[in-house]
C-alpha positions in Angstrom: -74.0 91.0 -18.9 -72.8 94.4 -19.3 -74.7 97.6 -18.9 -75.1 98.5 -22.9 -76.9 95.0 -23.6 -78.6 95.1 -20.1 -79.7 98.7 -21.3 -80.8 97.4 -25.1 -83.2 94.3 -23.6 -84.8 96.9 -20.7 -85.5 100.0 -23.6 -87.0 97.2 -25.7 -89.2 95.8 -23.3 -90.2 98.9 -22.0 -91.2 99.9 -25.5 -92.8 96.5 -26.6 -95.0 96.3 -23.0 -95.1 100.2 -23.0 -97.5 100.8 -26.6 -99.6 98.2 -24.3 -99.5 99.9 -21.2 -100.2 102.9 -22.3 -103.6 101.6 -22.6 -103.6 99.9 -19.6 -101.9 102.3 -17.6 -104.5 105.1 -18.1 -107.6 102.7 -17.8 -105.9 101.4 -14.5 -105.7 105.4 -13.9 -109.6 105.3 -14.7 -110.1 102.7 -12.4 -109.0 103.9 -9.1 -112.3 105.5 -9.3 -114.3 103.1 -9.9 -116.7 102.8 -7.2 -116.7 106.4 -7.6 -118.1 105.8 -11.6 -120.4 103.4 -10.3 -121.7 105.2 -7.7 -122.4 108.1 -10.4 -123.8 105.4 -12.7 -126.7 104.2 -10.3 -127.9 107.1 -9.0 -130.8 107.0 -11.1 -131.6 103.8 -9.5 -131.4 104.7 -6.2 -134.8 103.6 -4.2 -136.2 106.7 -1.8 -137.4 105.3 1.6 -137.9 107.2 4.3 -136.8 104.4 7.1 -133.5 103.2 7.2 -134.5 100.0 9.1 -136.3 98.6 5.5 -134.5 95.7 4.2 -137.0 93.3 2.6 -134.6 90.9 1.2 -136.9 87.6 1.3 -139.2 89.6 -1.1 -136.3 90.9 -3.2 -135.0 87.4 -4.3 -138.2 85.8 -4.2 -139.2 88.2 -7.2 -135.4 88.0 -8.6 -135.7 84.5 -8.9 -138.9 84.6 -10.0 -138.2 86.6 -13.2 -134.7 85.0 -13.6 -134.6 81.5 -12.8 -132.1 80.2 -14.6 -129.5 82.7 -13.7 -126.6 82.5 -11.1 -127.3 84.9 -8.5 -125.2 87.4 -6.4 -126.4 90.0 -4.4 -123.5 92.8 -4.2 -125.4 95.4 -1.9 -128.1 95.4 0.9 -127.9 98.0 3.2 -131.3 98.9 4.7 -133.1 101.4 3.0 -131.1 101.6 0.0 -131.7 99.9 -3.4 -131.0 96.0 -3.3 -128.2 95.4 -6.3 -128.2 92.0 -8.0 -125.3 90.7 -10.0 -127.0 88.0 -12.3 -124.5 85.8 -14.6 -124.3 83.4 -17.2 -121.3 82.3 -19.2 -121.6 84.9 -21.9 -123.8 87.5 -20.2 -124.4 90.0 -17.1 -127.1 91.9 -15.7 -127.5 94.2 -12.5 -131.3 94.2 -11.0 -131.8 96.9 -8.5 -134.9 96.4 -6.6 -136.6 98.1 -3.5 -135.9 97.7 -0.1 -139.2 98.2 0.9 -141.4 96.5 -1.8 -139.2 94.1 -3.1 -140.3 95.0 -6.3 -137.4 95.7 -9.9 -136.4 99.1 -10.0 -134.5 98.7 -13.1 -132.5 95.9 -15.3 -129.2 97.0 -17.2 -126.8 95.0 -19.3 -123.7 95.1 -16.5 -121.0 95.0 -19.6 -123.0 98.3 -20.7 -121.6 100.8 -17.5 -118.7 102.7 -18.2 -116.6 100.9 -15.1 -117.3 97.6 -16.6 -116.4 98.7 -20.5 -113.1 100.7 -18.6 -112.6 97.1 -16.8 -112.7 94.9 -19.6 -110.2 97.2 -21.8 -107.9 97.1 -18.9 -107.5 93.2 -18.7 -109.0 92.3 -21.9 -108.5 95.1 -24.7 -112.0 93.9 -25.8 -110.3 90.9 -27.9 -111.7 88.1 -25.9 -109.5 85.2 -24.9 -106.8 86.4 -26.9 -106.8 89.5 -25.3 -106.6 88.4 -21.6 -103.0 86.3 -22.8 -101.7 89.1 -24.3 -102.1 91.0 -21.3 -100.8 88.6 -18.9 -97.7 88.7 -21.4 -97.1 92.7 -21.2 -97.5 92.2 -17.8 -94.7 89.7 -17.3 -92.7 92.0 -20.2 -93.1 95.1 -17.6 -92.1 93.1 -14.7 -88.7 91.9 -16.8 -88.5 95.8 -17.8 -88.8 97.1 -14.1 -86.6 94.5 -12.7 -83.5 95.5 -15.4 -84.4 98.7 -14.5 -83.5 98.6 -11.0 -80.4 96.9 -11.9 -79.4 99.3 -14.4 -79.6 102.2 -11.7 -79.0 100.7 -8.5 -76.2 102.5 -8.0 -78.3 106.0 -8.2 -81.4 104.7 -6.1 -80.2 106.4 -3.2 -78.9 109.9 -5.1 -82.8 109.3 -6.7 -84.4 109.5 -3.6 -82.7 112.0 -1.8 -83.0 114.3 -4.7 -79.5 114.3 -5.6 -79.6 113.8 -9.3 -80.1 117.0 -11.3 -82.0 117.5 -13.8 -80.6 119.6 -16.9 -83.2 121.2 -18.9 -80.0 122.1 -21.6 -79.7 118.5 -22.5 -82.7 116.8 -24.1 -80.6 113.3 -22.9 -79.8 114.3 -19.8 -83.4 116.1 -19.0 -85.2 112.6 -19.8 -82.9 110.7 -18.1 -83.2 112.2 -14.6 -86.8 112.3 -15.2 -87.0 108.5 -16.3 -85.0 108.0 -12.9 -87.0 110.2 -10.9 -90.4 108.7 -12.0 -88.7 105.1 -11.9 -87.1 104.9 -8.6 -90.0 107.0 -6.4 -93.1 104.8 -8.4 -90.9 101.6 -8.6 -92.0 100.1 -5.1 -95.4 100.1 -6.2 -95.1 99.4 -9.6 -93.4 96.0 -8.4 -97.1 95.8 -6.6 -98.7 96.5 -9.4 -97.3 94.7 -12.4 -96.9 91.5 -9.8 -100.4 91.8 -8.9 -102.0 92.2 -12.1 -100.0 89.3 -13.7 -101.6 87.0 -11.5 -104.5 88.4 -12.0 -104.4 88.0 -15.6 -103.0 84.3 -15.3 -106.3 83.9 -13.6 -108.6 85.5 -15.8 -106.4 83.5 -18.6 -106.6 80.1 -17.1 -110.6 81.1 -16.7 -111.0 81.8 -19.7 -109.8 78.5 -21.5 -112.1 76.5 -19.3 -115.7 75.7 -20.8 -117.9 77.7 -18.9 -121.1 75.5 -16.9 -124.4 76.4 -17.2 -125.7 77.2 -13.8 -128.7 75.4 -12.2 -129.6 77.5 -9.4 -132.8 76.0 -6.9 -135.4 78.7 -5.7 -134.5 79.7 -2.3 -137.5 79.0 0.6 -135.9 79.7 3.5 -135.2 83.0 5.3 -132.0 84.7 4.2 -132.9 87.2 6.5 -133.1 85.0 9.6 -130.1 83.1 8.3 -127.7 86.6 8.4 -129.3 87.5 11.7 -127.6 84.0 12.8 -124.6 85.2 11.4 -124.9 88.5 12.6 -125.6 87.1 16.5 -123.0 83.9 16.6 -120.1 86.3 14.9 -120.1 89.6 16.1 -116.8 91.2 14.9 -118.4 89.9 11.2 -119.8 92.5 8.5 -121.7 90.4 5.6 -121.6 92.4 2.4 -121.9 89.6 -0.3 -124.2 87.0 -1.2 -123.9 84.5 -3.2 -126.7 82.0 -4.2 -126.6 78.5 -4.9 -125.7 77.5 -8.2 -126.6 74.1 -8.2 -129.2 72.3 -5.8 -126.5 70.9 -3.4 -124.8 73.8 -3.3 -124.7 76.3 -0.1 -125.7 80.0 0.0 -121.8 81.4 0.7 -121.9 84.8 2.7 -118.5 86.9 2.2 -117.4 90.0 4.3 -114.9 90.9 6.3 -114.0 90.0 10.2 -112.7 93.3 12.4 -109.4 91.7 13.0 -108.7 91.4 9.0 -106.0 93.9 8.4 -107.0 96.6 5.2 -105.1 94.3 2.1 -107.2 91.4 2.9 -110.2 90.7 0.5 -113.3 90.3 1.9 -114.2 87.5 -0.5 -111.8 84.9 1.1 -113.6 84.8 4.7 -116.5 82.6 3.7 -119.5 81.5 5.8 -121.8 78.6 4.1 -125.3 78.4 4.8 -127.6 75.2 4.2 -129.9 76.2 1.9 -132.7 73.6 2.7 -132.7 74.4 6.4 -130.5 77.7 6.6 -128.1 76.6 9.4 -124.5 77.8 9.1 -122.4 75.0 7.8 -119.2 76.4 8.1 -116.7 79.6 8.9 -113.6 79.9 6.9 -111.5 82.9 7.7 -108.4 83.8 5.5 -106.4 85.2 8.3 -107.1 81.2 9.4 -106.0 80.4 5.8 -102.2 79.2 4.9 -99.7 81.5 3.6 -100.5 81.2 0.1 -104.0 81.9 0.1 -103.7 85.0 2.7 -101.2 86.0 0.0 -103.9 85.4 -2.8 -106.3 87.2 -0.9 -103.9 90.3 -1.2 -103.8 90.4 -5.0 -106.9 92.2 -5.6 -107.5 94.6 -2.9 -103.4 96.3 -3.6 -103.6 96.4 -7.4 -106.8 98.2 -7.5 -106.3 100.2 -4.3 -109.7 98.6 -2.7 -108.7 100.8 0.8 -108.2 104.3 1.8 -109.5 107.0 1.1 -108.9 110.3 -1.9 -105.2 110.0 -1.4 -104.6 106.4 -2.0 -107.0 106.6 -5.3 -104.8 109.5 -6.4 -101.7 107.7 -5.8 -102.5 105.0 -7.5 -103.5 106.9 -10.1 -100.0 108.5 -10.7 -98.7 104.8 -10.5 -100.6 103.7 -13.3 -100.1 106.9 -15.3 -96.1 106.4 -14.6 -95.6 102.7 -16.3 -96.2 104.0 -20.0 -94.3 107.2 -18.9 -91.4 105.1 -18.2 -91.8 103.1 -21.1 -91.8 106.0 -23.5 -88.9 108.0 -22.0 -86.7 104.9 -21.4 -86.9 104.1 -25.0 -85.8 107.2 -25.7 -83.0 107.7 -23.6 -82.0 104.2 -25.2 -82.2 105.3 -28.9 -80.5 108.9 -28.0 -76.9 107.0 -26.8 -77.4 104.5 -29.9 -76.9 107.6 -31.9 -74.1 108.9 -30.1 -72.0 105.7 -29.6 -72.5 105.6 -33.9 -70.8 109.3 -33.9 
């Protein structure tokens, strides 16, 4: 294939995927930040307690569970003395319940879908269309792959002159202005933009694939025995382990499952893949799955998440990736236009 086709096929998929990313790109921006959103978010719900030892999680479910009995429960964050945050699903519905440490008692019950992270979220891998939605963005994101890779075909030859700063850029020439540009942005964001587009197309074959299933009704049991104890027995057997997710049963025989992260997991591991199960009739640990245990597939699975959404590092990494999602619709826009500017000269 020779470099004018190769060139026609990479300026229309960048311009197809690129009206898309554009959209996606900037909420992706967005959504670096968004623990930093939802920490702005639930301030107001925030539970004052003047000892940092309170932790009255027994009381917290018991009421939880109480008030929603028939809802799948997940308990996001319980750190002593701060607010207690529930995640409660059904198929077509979500609610956070923050209660207090100390009491146990509801602080306050929000639609989850309602928060700006979640409505930022939901653009970003669904556009708000539903099924539908979640296919056509696993398609841009497979377009944008296809448009990076011809991409670095196209200017292998310059990736080197790229990154050592070699190419000029000539403000004189509209044509040759965007190009260096387009090759600048391209070649010094393309390493992560391979990470992200790779990334987010699995994720959005997931959410896909979820989607077309027919959601279950849960049946979640109330809880008698100690959680408490039973993350104290955690706590004590595995030392180097830092529980930070809970998840309740959703059916009677089901186990409580207790996610977090073991000291030895390197930073692009996600903390939802080590998995500790506890009985919940008698609230013994039933078993310990660790993904850096796990085979080669599923450590790689476990990766997906944490490096497209930059879940590590600090200010710097959140700003980086915000540049990287800002730079796919950039590259879209000005690759198109490059594309269309020798059109009109070859037809001189």
């Amino acid at each position: 294939m020779n470099n004018r086709r190769l060139l026609k096929y990479h300026s229309y998929l960048g311009l197809i995927s690129g009206l898309f990313l554009l959209v996606i790109g900037l909420t992706g921006a967005i959504l670096a930040f968004n623990e930093d959103i939802d920490d702005i978010t639930f301030r107001a719900y925030r539970a004052e307690v003047s000892s940092e030892s309170t932790l009255n999680l027994d009381q917290a479910i018991h009421t939880v569970q109480g008030q929603f009995p028939e809802w799948e429960t997940r308990i996001v964050h319980f750190q002593p003395g701060e607010s207690i945050l529930f995640n409660l699903r059904l198929p077509n519905a979500r609610r956070f319940v923050f209660v207090h440490p100390e009491t146990g008692t509801i602080i306050a019950n929000i639609d989850a879908n309602s928060t700006v992270a979640k409505w930022i979220l939901k653009l970003h891998y669904t556009f708000h269309a539903g099924v539908y939605g979640r296919i056509l963005v696993f398609i841009i994101g497979v377009l944008f792959f296809l448009s990076l890779i011809t991409g670095l075909i196209l200017y292998r030859k310059v990736l080197l002159k790229t990154l050592l700063f070699k190419v000029k850029i000539k403000r004189s020439r509209s044509r040759n202005f965007y190009s260096a540009l387009h090759r600048y942005v391209g070649v010094w964001a393309l390493l992560l933009n391979l990470v992200l587009v790779i990334t987010g197309t699995v994720l959005a074959f997931k959410v896909s694939r979820s989607a077309l299933q027919t959601p279950k009704l849960p049946e979640p049991p109330q809880i008698t025995i100690s959680v408490e104890e039973s993350l104290k027995t955690i706590t004590d057997n595995y030392t180097d382990f830092t529980p930070s997710y809970l998840r309740l049963p959703k059916t009677k025989e089901a186990p409580i499952t207790v996610n977090g992260t073991f000291d030895s997991d390197p930073f692009y591991y996600s903390k939802y893949f080590n998995k500790i199960l506890i009985d919940s009739n008698t609230g013994e640990i039933s078993s310990v799955t660790k993904v850096s245990e796990a085979t080669l597939l599923t450590r790689l699975d476990s990766m997906v998440s944490p490096l497209h959404f930059g879940q590590f590092g600090g200010l710097l990494i959140k700003i980086l990736y915000c540049f990287i999602g800002i730079s796919g619709p950039f590259l879209s826009v000005t690759g198109f236009i490059i594309w269309k500017q020798k059109r009109k000269k070859s037809k001189k």
